[in-house]
N, C-alpha and C positions, 0 to 999 in steps of 0.2 A: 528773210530778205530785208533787205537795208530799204529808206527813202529812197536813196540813189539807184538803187533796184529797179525798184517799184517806177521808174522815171523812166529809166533806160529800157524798160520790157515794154512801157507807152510809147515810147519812141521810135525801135529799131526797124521795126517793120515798116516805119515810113523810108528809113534813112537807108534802105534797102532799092525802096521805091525809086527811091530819087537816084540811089547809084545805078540804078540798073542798066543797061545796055539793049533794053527789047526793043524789036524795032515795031513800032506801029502800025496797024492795019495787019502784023503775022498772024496765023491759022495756028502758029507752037504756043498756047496758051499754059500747059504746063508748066509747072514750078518745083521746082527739088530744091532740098535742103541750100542754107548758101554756107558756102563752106567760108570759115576767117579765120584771117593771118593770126598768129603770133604764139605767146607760150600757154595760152588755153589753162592760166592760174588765176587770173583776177589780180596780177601783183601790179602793173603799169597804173588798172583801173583805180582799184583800192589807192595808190600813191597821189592821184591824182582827185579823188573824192576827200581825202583828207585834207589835204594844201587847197581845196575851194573850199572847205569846213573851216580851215585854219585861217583863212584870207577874209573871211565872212567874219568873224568875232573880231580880225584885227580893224575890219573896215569902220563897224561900228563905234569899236572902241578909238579908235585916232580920226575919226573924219574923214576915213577915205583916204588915207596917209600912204606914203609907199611904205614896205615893210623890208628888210633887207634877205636874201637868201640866207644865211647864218642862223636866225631867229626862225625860221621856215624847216629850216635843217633838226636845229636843237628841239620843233616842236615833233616834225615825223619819227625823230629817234625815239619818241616814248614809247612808239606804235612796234618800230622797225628798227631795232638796237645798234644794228651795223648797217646803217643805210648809209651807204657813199654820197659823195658829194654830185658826183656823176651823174646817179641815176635823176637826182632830185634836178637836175640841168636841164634834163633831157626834159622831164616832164613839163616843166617850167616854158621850153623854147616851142613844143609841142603844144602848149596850151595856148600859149601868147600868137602863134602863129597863126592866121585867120585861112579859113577853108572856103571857097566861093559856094552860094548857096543856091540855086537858080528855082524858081518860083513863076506861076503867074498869078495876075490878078485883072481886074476889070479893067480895059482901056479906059483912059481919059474922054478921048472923041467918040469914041462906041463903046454904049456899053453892054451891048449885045456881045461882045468879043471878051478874050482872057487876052491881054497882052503878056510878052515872057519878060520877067524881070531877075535880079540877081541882088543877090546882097554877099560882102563879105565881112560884115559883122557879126562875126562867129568865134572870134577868139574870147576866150572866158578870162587870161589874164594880161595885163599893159605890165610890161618889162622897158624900164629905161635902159636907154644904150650901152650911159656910159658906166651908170652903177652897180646895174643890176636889179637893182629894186623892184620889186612886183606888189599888183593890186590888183583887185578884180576891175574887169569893168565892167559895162551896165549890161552886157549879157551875161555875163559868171554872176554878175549880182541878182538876176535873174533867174539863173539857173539854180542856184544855191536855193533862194525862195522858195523858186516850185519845187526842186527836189524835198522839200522841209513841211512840204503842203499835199504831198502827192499820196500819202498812205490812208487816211481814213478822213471822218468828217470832227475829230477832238479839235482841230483849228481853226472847223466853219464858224465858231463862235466867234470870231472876229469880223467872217464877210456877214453875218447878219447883223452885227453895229455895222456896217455898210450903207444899210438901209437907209437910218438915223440921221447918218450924214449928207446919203442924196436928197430925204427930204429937206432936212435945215439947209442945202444949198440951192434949193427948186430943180434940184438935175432928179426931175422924175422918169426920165428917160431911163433911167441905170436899174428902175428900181425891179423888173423885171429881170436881166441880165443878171442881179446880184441872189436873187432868190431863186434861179433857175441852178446855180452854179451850188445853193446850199441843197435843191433837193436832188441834187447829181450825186450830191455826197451820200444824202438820207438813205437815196435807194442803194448805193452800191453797199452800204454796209445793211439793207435790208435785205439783199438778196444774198450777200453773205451768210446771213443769220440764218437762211434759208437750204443753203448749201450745207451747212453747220447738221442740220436737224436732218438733212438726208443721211448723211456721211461725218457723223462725228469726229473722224478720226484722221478727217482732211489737213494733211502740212500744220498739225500743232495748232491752227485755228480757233479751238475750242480753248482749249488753256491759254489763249490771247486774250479770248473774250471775256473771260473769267478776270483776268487778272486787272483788264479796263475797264472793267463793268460799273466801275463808279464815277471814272471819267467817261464815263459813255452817259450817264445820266445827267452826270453836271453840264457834262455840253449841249444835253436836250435841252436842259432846264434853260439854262442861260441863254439860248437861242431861243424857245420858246417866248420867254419873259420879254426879250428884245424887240421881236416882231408882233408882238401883244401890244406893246407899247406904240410899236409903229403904227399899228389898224385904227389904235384911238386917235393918235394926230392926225391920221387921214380925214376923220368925221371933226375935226375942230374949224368953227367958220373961219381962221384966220388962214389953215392951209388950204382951206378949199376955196379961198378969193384968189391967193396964189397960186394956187392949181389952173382956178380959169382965166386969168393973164398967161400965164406958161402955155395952156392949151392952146389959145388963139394967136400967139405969138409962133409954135409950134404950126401951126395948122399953115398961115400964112410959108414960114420958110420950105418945107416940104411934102406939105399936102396931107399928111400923113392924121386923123383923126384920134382923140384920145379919149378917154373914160374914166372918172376915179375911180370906176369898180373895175378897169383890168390891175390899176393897183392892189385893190379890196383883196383881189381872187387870186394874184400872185402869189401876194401873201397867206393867203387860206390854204390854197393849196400847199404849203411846208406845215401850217400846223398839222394840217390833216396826214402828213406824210411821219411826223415829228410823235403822232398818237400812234400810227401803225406802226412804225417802228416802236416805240416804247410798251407797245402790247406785246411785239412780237418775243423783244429783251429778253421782260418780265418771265414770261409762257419758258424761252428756252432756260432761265435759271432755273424757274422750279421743276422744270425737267431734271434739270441735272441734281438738284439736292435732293430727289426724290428718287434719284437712278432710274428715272424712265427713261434716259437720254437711248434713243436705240438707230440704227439705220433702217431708215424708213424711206419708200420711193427708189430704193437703189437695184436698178435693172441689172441681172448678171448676164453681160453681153458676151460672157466666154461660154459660159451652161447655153446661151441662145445657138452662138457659134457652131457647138460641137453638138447640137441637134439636127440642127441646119444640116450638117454633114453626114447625119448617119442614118437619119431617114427626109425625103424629098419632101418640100413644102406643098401646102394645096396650088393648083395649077396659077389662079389669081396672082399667086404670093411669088412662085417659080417665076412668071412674067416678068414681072417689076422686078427681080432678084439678078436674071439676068439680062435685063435693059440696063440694069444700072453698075450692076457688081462688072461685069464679066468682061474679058479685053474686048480693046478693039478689033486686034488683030485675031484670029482662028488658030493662028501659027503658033500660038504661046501655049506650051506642054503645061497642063496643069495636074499638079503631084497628088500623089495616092495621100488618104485622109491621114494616115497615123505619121508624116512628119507633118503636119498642119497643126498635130494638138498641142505638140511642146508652143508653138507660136501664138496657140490661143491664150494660155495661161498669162492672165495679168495678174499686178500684183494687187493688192486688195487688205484692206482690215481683215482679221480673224472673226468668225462666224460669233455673231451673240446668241446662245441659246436663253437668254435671260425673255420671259413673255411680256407685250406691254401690259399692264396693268390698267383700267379704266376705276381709279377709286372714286365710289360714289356713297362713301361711309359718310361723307360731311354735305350731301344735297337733303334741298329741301323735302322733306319728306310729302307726298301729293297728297292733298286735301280729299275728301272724302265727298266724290260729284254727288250732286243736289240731284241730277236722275236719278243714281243709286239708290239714294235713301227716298226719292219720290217713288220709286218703283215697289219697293221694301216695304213704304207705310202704305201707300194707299193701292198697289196692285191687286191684291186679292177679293178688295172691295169694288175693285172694277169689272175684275173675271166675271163676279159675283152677277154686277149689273148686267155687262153685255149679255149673258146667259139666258138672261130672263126674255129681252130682245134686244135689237141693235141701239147702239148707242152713236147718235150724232153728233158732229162737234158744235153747233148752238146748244145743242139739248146737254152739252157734256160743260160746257160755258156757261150756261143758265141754271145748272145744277150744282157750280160752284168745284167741278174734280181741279181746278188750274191753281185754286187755294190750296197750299200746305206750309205750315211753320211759321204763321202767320205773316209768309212773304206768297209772291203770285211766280207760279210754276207754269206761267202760261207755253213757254218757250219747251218745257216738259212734258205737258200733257199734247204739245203739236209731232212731238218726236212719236208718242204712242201711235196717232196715224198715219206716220211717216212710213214708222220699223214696227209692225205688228210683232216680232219677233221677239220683243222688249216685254209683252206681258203673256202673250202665250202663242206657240206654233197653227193652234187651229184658226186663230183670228184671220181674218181678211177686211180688207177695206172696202168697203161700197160708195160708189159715187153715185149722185143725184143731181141730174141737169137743175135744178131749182136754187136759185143764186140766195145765199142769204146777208144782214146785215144785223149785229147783235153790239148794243153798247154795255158795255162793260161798268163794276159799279163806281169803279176810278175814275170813268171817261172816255178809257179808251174806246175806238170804233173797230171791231174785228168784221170786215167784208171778206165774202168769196163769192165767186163767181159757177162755183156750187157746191155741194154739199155733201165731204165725207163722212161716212157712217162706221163704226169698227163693231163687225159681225161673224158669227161663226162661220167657217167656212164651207160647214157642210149646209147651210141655210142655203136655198134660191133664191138668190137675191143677185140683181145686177151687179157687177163688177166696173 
């Protein structure tokens, strides 16, 4: 899909809206397909995205100059070899032609209310009468822009120099609007990235990302560095005496209160957006050079379907299946399950039998817990003691067991009374209403409020 696409799929569903004919307040809330005019090729489309492609580079290069249909013509035929003079007319008087656009927005006097308003500032190019000559005007010059801006975030590197410029002109006001509009971009191609690693194999997606993947870095980078930039001039005393003239100046005309830190957090929040996407990047390449790339998360709603169908859901599931599935009407004949199957079949990726792989040849190898080897050296000198008789923890403190390696294993020896389990199955613990308080020869103060003992279990002795 083209920029111009990708513009026109954001758009039509409005321009639907707005033709529509529903009348207001009707109960026929349903919507079917909208059926549209014409040769259902893209050829009129296509003619017409190229001659506002073509009018864009000429406006640049002449100042906005008219250009003449002739030079218009000689540039479509490199596209379209045998394009008539005709067709290229048509498009031209079609373009230049303004369509009324009807809108509301807030009344002036109330502005509790939408008043209806209209515009027909809708034509993309100015045709003089008597020449012919064409140019865009400031909505095709518009148009042109967003279409060129509409695919991913490779050109948000420009709206975050945006920033730079609202602060060196004190319009703090923008600085929000312009960093909201960069993490629109961040997330839409984060949750792409996302869709990516479900369904690898989504509309050529993958070999996109592949192939940008370094302009997808340079424009983190760049963007990054830019609003880095900005957070420091935010903390400079000379912006933030400016800051509070602006503030009070601000507060005064429309009441509205201000913060250098929803500055700070606007801007934090795209780095923090600008990391998660740049982890996410990272993670799906080495997927893919590593061929773990697999469809992961992907629900197969036709295998659900044709369960559904062939034996009855739990009664829970049947409720909500048909509150929500089933006509409204009773009247409507519903067909025997085996022509339903051909309609369940969607079309789908080819099955990977490839398994995911969790390589864990290159992690840290774990360390060897200080219990283990506390248990290993000194357990059997312990069995040894309790055996003889119970063992308390002052008496097991004052006898020095929380020493080993000549570090203090005190945090060790509280686990033995914790988990009797750790030195041997017969041990139990005994408690003793008698509180005690033992200093330690570090300093430390070890208090309890009383006193467990680790003792055989076949001993009488309170628990």
């Amino acid at each position: 899909m083209t920029a111009w696409s990708q513009l026109l799929v954001a758009t039509t569903r409005l321009i639907d809206l707005h033709d529509s004919g529903h009348e207001p307040g009707s109960p026929f809330v349903q919507v079917s397909q909208e059926s549209r005019r014409g040769l259902r090729d893209g050829y009129w489309l296509d003619l017409g995205c190229l001659l506002l492609d073509y009018l864009l580079d000429v406006d640049f290069a002449t100042n906005s100059a008219f250009v003449s249909q002739t030079r218009c013509l000689a540039q479509l035929r490199e596209t379209y070899p045998d394009l008539p003079h005709d067709d290229l007319s048509f498009v031209i008087n079609l373009l230049a032609t303004p369509s009324e656009l009807h809108f509301r927005q807030l009344g002036v006097e109330d502005n509790a209310a939408r008043a209806s308003r209209s515009t027909k500032r809708t034509a993309l190019i100015e045709k003089q009468g008597q020449t012919g000559q064409v140019r865009l005007t400031a909505s095709g010059r518009q148009a042109v822009t967003l279409a060129s801006q509409v695919e991913d975030l490779l050109y948000s590197e420009y709206d975050a120099a945006k920033v730079l410029a609202a602060l060196a002109r004190g319009d703090f006001a923008r600085v929000p609007d312009i960093t909201n509009q960069i993490l629109l971009a961040i997330r839409g191609l984060t949750q792409e990235l996302r869709r990516v690693r479900e369904n690898p194999t989504r509309e050529g997606k993958l070999a996109e990302l592949l192939d940008n993947q370094r302009h997808y870095h340079n424009a983190l980078s760049s963007i990054q560095r830019t609003l880095l930039d900005a957070r420091s001039q935010l903390a400079s005393p000379r912006l933030m005496e400016r800051f509070a003239e602006w503030r009070e100046t601000e507060l005064a005309a429309s009441g509205e209160e201000w913060d250098l830190r929803m500055l700070s957090s606007a801007i934090g929040r795209v780095l923090t957006a600008i990391e998660n996407l740049s982890r996410r990047l990272a993670e799906l390449l080495a997927d893919i050079a590593e061929g773990r790339i697999q469809s992961m998360g992907v629900v197969d709603f036709a295998a659900l379907a044709r369960g559904l169908l062939n034996s009855a859901p739990a009664p829970a599931l049947q409720q909500a299946l048909v509150a929500r599935l089933m006509p409204l009407h009773v009247q409507v004949a519903v067909p025997r399950m085996a022509p339903l199957i051909p309609l369940l079949e969607t079309r789908r990726a080819e099955t990977s039998h490839a398994a995911l792989v969790f390589d864990e040849h290159h992690d840290a190898a774990p360390e060897d817990p200080l219990l283990a080897r506390f248990l290993e050296a000194r357990g059997p000198a312990l069995r040894q003691r309790i055996q003889r008789e119970p063992l308390s923890l002052p008496a097991a403190l004052a006898e020095g067991w929380h020493c080993f390696e000549e570090g203090d294993c005190l945090a060790q020896l509280l686990n033995t009374f914790v988990d009797t389990e750790l030195l041997d199955g017969r041990l139990a613990v005994g408690i003793d209403a008698t509180p005690f308080e033992l200093t330690l020869d570090d300093g430390r103060c070890v208090r309890g409020a009383v006193t467990p003992s680790l003792r055989l279990s076949d001993q009488d002795d309170p628990r």
